[in-house]
C-alpha positions as CSV (number, residue, x, y, z in Angstrom):
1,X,109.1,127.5,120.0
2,X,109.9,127.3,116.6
3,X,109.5,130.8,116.0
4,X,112.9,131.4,117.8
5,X,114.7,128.1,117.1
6,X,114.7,129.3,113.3
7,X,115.1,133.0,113.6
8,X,118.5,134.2,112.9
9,X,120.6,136.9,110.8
10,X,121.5,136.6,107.1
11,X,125.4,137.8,106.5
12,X,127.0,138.1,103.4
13,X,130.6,139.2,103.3
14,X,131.6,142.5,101.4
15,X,135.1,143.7,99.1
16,X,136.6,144.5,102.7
17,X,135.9,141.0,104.1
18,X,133.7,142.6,106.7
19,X,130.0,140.3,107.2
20,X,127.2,142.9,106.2
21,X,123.9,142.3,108.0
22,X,121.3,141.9,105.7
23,X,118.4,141.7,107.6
24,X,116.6,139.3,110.6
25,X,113.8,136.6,109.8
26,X,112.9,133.1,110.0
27,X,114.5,130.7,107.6
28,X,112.9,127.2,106.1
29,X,113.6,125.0,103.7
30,X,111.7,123.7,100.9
31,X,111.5,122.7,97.2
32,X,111.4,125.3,94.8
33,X,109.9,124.1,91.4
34,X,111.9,127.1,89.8
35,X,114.9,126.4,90.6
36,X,114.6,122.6,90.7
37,X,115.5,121.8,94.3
38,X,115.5,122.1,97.8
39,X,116.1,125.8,99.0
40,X,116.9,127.6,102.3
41,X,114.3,130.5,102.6
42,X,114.4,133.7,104.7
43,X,111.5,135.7,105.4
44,X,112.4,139.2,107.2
45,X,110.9,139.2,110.2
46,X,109.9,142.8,110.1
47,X,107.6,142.5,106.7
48,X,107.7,138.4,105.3
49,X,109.8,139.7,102.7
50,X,112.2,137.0,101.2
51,X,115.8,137.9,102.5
52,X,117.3,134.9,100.9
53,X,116.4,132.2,98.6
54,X,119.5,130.1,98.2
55,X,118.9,126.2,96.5
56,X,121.2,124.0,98.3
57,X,123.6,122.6,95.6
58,X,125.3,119.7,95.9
59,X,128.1,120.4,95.4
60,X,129.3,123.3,97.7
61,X,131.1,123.8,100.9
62,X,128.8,124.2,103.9
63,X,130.6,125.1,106.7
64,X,128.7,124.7,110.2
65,X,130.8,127.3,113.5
66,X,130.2,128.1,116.9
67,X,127.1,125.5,117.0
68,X,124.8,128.9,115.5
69,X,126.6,129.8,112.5
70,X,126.4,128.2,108.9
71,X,129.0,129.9,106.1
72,X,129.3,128.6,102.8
73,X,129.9,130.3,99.0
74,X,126.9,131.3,97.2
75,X,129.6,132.3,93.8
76,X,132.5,133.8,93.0
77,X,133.6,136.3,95.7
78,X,130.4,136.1,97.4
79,X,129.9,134.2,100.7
80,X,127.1,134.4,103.0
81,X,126.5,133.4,106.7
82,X,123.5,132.3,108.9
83,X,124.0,133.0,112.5
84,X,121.2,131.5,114.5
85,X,119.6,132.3,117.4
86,X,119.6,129.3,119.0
87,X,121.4,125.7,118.4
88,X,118.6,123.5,118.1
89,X,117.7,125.9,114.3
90,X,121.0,125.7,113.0
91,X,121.3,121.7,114.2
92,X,117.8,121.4,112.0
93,X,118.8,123.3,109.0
94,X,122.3,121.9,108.9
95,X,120.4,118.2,109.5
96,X,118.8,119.2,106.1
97,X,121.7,120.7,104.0
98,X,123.7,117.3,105.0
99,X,120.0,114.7,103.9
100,X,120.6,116.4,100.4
101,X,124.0,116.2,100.0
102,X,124.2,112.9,101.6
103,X,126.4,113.7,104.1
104,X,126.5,112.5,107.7
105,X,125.4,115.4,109.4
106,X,127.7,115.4,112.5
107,X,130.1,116.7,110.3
108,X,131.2,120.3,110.0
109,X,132.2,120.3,106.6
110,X,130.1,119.1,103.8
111,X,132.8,119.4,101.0
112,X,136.4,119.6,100.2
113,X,137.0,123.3,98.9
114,X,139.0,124.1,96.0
115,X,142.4,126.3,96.5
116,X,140.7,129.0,95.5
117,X,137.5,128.7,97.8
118,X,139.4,127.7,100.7
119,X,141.9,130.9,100.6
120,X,138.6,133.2,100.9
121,X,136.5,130.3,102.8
122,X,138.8,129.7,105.8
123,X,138.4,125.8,105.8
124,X,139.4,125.0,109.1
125,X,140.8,121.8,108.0
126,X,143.1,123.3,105.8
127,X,146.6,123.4,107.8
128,X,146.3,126.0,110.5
129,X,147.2,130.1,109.8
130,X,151.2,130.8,110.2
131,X,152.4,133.5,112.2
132,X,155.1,135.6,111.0
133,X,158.7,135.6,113.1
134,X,158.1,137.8,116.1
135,X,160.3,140.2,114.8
136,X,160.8,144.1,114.8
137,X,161.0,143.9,111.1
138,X,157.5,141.8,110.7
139,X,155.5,144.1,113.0
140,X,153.5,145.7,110.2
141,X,153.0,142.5,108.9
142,X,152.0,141.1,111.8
143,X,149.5,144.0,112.2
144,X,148.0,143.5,108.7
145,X,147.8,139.4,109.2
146,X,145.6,140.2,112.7
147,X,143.7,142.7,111.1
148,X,142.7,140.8,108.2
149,X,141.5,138.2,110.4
150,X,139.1,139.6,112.7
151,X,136.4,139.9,110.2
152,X,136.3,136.0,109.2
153,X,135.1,133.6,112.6
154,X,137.2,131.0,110.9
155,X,140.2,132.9,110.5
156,X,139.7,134.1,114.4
157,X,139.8,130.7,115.3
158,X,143.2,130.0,113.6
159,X,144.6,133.4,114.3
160,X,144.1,132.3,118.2
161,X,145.3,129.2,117.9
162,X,148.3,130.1,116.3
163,X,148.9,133.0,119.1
164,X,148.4,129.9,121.8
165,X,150.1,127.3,120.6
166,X,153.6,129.9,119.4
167,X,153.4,131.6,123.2
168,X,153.1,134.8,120.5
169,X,151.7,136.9,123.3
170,X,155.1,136.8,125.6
171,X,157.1,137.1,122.3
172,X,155.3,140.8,121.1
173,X,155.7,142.0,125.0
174,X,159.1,141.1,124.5
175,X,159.2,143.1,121.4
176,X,157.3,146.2,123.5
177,X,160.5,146.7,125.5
178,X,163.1,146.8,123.0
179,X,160.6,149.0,120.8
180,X,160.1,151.7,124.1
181,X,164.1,151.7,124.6
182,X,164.4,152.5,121.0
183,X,161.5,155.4,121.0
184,X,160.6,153.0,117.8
185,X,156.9,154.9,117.7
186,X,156.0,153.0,114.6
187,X,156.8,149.7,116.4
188,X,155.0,150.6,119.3
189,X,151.9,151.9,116.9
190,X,151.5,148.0,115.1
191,X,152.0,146.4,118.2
192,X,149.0,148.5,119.7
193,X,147.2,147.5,116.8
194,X,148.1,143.7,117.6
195,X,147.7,143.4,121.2
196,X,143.9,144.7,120.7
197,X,143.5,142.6,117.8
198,X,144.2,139.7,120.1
199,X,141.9,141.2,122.7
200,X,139.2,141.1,120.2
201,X,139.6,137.2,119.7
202,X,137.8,136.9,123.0
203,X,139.9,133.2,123.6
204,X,139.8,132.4,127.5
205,X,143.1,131.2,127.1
206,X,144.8,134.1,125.5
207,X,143.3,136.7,128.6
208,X,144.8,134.4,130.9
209,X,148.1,135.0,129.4
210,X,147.5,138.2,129.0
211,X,146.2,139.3,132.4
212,X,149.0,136.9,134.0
213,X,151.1,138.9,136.8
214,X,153.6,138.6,134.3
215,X,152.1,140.5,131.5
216,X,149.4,142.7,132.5
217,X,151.4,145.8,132.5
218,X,153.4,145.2,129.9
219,X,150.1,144.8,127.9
220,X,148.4,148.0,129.7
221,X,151.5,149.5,128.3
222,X,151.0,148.5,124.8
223,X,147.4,149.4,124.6
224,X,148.5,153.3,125.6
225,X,149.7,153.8,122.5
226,X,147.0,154.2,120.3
227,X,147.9,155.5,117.1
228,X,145.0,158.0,116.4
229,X,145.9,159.3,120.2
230,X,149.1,161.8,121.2
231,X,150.6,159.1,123.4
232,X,151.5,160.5,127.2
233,X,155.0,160.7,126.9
234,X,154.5,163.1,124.3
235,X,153.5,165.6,126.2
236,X,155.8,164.7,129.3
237,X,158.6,164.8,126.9
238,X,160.4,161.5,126.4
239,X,163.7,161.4,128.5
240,X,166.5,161.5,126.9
């Protein structure tokens, strides 16, 4: 039915790098005399208003995810997403953005982005995101690097791989110890903010570290301290 093969949810990314929903319809594509070339067109699926008309130029960096989302840079600062219900849409569309850019469409990428584009844009060919040491020092850092990334799928991606491929999670518990024998509640308050950051990559491979006989409670014990919560202890009074 190609009613739900091409309905999906238009995105476009605000000043906080969070994706705003903009709406649900049915996108096609067409030529627009207008604007002098092939266009993707979204009709809102509550009223056939047009959600987005966006002429496919030549020139930028379509970015195909997750086999349901396309991402690319409509201008300056202003990137929008397509996430689509179902594959066999977003293998149709993407089929069409690659026939007028002449590219082979089992590519994932349609263009090499500029320095510029590819800081905001995430290209996941670009060399892969760099952890911080795993340090007591870096903590907040660390923190702000997860934080920043959960908003972008792209930067997810990287962010997890980086945490598989440095053994990161075994590293921070490691960190979670020396923090409790110090009472360093700051420490323990970014690595809180870390450990559910990581959670929220939902990567198979990360929960089994994390839920490893090894690790579970250490982890358990991170997530109790929840900076906007009086942690336990608190109110047990920390031994001396």
């Amino acid at each position: 039915m190609s009613d739900t093969r091409r309905r999906v949810k238009v995105y476009t990314l605000n000043e906080d790098r969070q994706w705003d929903d903009r709406g649900t319809g049915h996108v096609s594509s067409s030529y627009v005399e207008r604007l002098k070339g092939t266009c993707l067109l979204v009709r809102a699926e509550s009223d056939g208003s047009l959600l987005l008309e966006s002429k496919i130029n030549p020139n930028t960096a379509y970015q195909k995810q997750q086999d349901t989302l396309i991402v690319w840079s409509e201008a300056e600062n202003y990137d929008l997403a397509l996430s689509f219900q179902e594959k066999a849409g977003c293998d149709e569309i993407w089929e069409k953005i690659c026939q007028v850019q002449g590219k082979d469409p089992s590519v994932d990428i349609t263009q090499e982005l500029v320095e510029s584009e590819e800081e905001r844009f995430d290209d996941m060919s670009s060399p892969g995101l760099e952890l911080p040491p795993c340090e007591l020092s870096r903590l907040e850092e660390v923190a702000e690097l997860v934080a920043s990334s959960l908003p972008s799928p792209l930067r997810r991606e990287k962010l997890a791989l980086a945490v598989e491929n440095e053994g990161y999670i075994k590293k921070l518990l490691e960190l979670f110890h020396v923090c409790e024998d110090l009472e360093n509640r700051e420490g323990l308050h970014h690595l809180y903010e870390i450990v559910k950051g990581v959670f929220l990559l939902n990567r198979t491979a990360l929960f089994e570290v994390m839920f490893s006989e090894d690790c579970i409670m250490d982890v358990i014990g991170c997530l109790e301290f929840d900076p906007a919560l009086p942690h336990p202890q608190e109110a047990q009074g920390v031994p001396d």
